[in-house]
N, C-alpha and C positions, 0 to 999 in steps of 0.2 A: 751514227753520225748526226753532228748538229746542221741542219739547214738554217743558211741563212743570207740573206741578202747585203748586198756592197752597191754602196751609191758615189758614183763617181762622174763629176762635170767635165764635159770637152767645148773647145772653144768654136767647133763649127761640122756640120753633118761626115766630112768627110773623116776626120779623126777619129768621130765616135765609130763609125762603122768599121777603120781597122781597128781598133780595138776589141768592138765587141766581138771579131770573127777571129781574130788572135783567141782572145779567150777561149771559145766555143771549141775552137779546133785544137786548141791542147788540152780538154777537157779541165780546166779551168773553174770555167760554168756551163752549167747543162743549158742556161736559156740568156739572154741579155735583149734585156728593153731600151730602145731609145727615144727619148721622150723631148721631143722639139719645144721648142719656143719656151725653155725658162728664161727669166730673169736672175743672177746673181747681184745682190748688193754685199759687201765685203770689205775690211778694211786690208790691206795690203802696203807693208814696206811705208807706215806712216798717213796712207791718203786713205779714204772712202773710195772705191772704184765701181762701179757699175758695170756689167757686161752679158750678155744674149747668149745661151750657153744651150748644149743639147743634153740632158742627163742620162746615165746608163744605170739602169737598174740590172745586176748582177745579179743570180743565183747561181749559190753555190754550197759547199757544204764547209765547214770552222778548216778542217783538215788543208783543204786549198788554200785558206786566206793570206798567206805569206807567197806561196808562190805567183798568186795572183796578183799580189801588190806588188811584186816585184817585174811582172810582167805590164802592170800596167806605167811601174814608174820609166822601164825603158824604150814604150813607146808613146809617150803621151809629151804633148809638147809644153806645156806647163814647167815651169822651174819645180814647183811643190803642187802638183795632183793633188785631188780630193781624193782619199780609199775610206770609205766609214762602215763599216759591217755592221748589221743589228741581225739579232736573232730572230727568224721565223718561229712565234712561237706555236705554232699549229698550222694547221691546213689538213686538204685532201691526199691520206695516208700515201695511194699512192701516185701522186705528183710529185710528192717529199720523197718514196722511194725511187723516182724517174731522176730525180736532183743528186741523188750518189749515186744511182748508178753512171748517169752521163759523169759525173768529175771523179770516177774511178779510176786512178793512174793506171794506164796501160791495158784500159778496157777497149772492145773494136768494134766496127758495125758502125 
């Protein structure tokens, strides 16, 4: 299984957090960071937009990444969410095996 992380901006603490715990508890992602106080600068529907955003840094494994985008397009309040997956190309062996095993469909504990 490829490990790999999804970056995805919400517009305020309390969004990101059901999010990230949506994720987490359908095994999803094994871990999800929220990283306060970004900036977005972005062009949008014609204008430059500016806005205070909190970021979720997802882990997870390539396998999940559809159903994950698909769970975050149904809870996220945005018209068009950010889902952008990049590959972890390495890390500590096993952290990467604690990342499939947490997004194993139908694993318990």
């Amino acid at each position: 299984m490829t490990a790999i992380a999804c970056l995805c901006t919400c517009p305020d603490a309390a969004s990101a957090r059901r999010i990230a715990h949506a994720l987490v508890e359908a095994r999803l992602a094994a871990c999800v960071n929220l990283l306060p106080g970004v900036t977005s600068v972005y062009r949008w529907q014609g204008r430059v937009e500016q806005a205070d955003e909190v970021l979720l840094v997802a882990k997870t494994v390539r396998e999940r990444l559809d159903a994950l985008t698909r769970q975050v397009q149904a809870l996220h309040p945005y018209e068009l969410p950010e889902v952008v997956a990049v590959d972890i190309a390495g890390g500590l062996p096993e952290y990467l095996d604690w990342i499939a095993a947490e997004t194993r469909p139908g694993a318990t504990a």
